[in-house]
C-alpha positions as MATLAB code, in Angstrom:
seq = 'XXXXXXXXXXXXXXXXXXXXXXXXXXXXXXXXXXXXXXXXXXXXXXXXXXXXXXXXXXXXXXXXXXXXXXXXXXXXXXXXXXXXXXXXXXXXXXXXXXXXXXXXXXXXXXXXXXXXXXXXXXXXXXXXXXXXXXXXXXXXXXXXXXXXXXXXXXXXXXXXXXXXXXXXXXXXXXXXXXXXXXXXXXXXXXXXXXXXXXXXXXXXXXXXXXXXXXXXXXXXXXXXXXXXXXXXXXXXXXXXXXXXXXXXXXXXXXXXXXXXXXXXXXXXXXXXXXXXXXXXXXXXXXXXXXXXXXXXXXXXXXXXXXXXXXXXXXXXXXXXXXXX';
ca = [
     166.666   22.673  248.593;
     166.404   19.996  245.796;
     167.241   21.424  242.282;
     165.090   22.091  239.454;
     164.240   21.104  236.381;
     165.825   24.295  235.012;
     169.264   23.950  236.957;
     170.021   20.021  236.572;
     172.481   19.687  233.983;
     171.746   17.539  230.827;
     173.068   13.853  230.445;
     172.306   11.306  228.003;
     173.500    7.914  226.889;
     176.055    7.892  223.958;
     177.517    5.332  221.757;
     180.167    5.203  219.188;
     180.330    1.929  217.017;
     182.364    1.284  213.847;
     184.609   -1.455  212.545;
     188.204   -0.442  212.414;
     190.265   -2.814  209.291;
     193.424   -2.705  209.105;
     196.277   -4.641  206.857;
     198.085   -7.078  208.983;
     201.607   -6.735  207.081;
     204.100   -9.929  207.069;
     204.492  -10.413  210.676;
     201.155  -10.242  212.451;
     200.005  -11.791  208.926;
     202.139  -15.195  209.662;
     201.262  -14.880  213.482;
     197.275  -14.720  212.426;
     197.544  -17.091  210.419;
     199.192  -19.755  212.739;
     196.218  -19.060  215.289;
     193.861  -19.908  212.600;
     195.449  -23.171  212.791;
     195.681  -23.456  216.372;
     199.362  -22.836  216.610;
     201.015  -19.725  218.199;
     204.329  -17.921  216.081;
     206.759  -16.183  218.621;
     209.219  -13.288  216.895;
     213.038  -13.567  217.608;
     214.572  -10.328  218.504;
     218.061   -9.700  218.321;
     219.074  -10.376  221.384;
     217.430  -14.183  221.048;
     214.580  -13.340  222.671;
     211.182  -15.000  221.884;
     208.297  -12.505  221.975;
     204.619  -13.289  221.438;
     203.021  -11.807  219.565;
     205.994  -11.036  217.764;
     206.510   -7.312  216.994;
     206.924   -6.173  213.522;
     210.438   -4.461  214.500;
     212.972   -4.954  216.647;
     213.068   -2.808  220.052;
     216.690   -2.864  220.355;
     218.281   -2.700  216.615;
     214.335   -1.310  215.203;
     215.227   -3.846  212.030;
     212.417   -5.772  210.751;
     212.096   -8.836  212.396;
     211.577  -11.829  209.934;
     212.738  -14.733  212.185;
     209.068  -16.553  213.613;
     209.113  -20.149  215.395;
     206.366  -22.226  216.901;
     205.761  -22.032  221.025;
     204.079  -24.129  223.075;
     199.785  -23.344  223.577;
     200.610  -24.461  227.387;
     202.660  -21.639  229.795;
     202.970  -20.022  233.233;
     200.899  -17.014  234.915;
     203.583  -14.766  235.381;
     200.846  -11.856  237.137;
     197.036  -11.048  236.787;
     193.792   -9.534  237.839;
     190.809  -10.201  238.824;
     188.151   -9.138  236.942;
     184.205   -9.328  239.131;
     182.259   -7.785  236.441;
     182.837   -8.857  232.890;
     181.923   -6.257  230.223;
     180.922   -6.705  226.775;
     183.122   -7.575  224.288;
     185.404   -9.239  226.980;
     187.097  -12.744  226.126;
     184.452  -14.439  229.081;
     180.961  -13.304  230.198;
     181.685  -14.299  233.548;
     184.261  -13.604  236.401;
     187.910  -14.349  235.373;
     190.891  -13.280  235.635;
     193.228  -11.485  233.178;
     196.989  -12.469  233.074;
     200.476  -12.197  232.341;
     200.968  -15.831  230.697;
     204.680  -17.002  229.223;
     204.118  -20.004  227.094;
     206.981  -22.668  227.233;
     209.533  -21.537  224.715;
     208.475  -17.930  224.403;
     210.455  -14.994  226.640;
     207.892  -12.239  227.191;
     204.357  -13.109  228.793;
     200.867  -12.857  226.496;
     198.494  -10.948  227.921;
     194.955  -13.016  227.783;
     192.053  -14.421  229.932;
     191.662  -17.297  232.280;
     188.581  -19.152  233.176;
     188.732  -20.076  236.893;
     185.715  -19.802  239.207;
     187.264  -17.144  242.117;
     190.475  -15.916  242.801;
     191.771  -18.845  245.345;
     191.951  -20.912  241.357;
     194.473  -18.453  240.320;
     198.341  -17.393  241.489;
     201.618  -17.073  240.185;
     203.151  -19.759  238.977;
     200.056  -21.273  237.747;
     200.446  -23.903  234.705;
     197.517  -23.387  232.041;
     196.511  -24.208  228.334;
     195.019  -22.525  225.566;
     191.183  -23.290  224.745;
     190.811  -22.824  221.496;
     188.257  -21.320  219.993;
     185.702  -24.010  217.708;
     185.519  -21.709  214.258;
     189.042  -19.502  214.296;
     188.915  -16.481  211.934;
     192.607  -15.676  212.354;
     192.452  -13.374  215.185;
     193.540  -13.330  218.735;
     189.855  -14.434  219.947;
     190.835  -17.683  217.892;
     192.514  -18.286  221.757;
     189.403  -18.293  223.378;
     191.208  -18.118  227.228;
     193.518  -20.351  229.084;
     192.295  -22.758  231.340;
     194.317  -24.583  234.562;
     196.169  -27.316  233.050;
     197.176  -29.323  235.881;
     200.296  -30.723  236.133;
     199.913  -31.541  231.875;
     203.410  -31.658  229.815;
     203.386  -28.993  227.317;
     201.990  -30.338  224.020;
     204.011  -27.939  221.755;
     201.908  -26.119  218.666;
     199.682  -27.847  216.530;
     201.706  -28.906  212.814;
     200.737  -26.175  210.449;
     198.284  -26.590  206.688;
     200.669  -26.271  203.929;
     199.581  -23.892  201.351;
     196.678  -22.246  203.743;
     195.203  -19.058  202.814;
     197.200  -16.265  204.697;
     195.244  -13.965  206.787;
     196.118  -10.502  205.360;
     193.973   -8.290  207.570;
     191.797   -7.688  210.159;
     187.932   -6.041  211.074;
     188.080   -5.096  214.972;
     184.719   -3.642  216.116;
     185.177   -0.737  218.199;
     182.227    0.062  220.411;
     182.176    2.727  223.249;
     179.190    3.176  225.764;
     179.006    6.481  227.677;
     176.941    8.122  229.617;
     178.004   12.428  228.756;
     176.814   15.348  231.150;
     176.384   18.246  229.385;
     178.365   21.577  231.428;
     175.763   23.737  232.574;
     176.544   26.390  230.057;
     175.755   23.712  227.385;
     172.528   22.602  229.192;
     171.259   26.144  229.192;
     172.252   25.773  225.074;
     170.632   22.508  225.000;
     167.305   23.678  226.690;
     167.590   27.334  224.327;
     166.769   24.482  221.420;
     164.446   23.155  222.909;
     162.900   26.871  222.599;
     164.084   27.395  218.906;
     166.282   29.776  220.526;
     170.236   29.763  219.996;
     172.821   30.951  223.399;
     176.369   31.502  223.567;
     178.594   32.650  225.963;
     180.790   35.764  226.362;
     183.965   36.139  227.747;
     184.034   39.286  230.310;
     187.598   40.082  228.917;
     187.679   39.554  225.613;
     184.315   39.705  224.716;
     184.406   37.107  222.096;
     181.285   34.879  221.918;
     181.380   31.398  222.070;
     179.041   29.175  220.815;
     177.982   25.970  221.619;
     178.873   27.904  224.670;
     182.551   26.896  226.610;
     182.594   27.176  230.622;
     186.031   29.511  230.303;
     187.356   31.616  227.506;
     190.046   29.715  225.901;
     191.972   32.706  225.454;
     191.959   34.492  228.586;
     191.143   31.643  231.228;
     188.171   33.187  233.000;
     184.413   32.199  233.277;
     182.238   32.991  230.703;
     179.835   34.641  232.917;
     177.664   36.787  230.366;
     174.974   34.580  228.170;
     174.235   35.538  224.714;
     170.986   34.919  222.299;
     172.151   34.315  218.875;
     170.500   34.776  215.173;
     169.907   31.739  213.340;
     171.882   32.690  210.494;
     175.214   33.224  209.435;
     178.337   32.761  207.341;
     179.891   29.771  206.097;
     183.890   29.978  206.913;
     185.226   26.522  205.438;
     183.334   23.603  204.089;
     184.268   20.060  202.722;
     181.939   18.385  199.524;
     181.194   14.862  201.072;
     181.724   12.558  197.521;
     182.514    9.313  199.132;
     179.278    7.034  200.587;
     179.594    5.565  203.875;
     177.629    2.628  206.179;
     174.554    4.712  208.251;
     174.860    7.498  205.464;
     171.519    9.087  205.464;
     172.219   11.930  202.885;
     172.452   11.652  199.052;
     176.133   12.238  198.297;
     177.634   14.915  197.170;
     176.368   17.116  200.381;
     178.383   19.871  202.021;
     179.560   19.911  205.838;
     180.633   23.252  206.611;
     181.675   25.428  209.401;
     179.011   27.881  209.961;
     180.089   31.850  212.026;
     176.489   32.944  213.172;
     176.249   36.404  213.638;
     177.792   37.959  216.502;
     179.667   34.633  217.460;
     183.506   34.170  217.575;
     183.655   30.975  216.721;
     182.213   28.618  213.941;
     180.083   25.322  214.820;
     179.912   22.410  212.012;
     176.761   21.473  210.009;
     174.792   20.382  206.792;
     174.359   22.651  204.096;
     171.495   21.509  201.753;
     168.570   23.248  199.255;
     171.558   24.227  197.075;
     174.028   21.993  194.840;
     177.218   21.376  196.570;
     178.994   22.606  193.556;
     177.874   26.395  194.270;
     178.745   26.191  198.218;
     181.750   28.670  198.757;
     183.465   30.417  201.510;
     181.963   33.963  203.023;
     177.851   32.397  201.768;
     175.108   33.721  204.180;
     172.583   31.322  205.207;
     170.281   30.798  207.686;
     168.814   27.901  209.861;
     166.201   25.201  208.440;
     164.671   24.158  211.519;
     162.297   20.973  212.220;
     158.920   20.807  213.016;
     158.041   22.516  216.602;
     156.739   19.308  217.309;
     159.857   17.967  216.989;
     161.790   19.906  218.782;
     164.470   18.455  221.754;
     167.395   19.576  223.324;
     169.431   18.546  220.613;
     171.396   20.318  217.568;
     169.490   18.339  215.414;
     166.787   20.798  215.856;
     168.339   22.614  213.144;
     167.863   20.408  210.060;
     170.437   21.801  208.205;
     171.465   25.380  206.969;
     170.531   27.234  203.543;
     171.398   29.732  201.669;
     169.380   33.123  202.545;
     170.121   35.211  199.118;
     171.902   37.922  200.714;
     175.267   38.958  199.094;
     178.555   36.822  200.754;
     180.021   38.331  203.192;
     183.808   39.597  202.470;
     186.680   38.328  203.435;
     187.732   40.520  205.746;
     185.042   39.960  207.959;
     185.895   36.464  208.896;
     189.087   36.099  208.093;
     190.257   35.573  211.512;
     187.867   32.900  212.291;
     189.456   29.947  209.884;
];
């Protein structure tokens, strides 16, 4: 018997994107820098060892390691892997191969991309070059891959710019693509908002209510078998004043992001509290749901708009306490 509509579980496509900057510090500064300039830095370790890139501290002694000298941009495949299907943000948009390289002078292989057609191009012991990349930024894409270099001399590092501008840091975009399917306790809490209705689950143990619903009680390991409609309204727990503006910010700052108990649940779910200045936002307020339009409506959260306050007294202490 094919399945329903009712008992297929909810998926949907997700992404996460955001640029990640970070400080480079002296080390990975120097080493940035050299790429920039189409030259590759190698750290000495205490042992003598040349390692590229260099680490910022010694693995054996864990000083600070402050000794950098050129390599060579030519080397060895020391291992690799094929890769069939390139993926975005990959080094190449077509096959290649990823592999263990050590560049002539350096001790410990660099882990970066080759451009060969198939895997016959590739093996161990291959010699190959660094293609640089046209407009370097001082990052590792300023190696754009390594290519076969034949039976080429190594050409050493390219002399270095007196009195360049040092690359201090770094903006890496991070961007994940996923595809999430939603337990079937959370698709029957995804299709309840889809109703304007609000489901937990309860532990058969326990009894606590969970909500967005969980598969198994946390506390006792079981299913939790027993389904629970929920009031849209509750008590706020703990809440943090947003004061500081951020890119894809949508909301007038200061707004309020707070953990809100609905009634008869056992544990708190985060969301926007708004039609009240963030100021007067405290622990134990009621409030209740602002939903959006029927129209609207999905099987998302973001059914609920936000919560408000509903006028009723706070709640005391004592009955929340346990749920911070």
């Amino acid at each position: 018997m094919a399945p329903t509509t009712e008992s297929r579980v909810l998926h949907a496509p997700m992404k996460v994107e955001f640029d990640y900057t970070r400080s480079l510090g002296p080390v990975l500064s120097q080493f940035m820098s050299a790429l920039k300039q189409h030259s590759i830095l190698g750290g000495v370790t205490s042992d003598g060892r040349v390692v590229v890139p260099p680490p910022e501290y010694d693995p054996i002694t864990h000083a600070a390691v402050t000794e950098l000298v050129p390599v060579s941009d030519h080397g060895v495949v020391q291992s690799w892997s094929w890769v069939a299907e390139p993926v975005a943000q990959q080094p190449l948009e077509k096959p290649f191969a990823f592999a263990q390289i050590l560049l002539d002078g350096a001790d410990a292989p660099l882990l970066h991309a080759v451009a060969v057609d198939s895997p016959a191009e590739i093996s161990t012991g291959l010699r190959v070059r660094v293609v640089w990349a046209e407009d370097p930024t001082g990052t590792i894409r300023d190696i754009a891959h390594f290519e076969p270099a034949g039976d080429g001399s190594s050409e050493g590092s390219a002399s270095m710019e007196f009195g360049a501008p040092e690359v201090t840091g770094i903006v890496s975009p991070v961007k994940l693509a996923y595809d999430y399917a939603a337990s079937p306790e959370e698709t029957k809490f995804f299709r309840g908002l889809a109703e304007g209705k609000i489901f937990g689950q309860r532990c058969p143990k326990c009894e606590k209510v969970y909500v967005p619903p969980r598969g198994a009680c946390p506390v006792d390991g079981i299913p939790t078998t027993d389904e629970v409609e929920l009031p849209d309204r509750g008590t706020v727990t703990t809440y943090c004043v947003v004061n500081v503006p951020f890119q894809g910010q949508t909301i007038p700052i200061p707004y309020v992001s707070a953990y809100v108990l609905l009634d008869g649940a056992d544990i708190a779910f985060l969301h926007l509290i708004l039609d009240i200045d963030a100021a007067d936002v405290r622990m134990g307020m009621r409030v209740e749901a602002v939903w959006k339009p029927r129209e609207e409506w999905t099987t998302d959260l973001n059914n609920i708009r936000y919560f408000k306050p509903t006028g009723e007294p706070d709640a005391d202490f004592e009955t929340y306490k346990h749920h911070l």
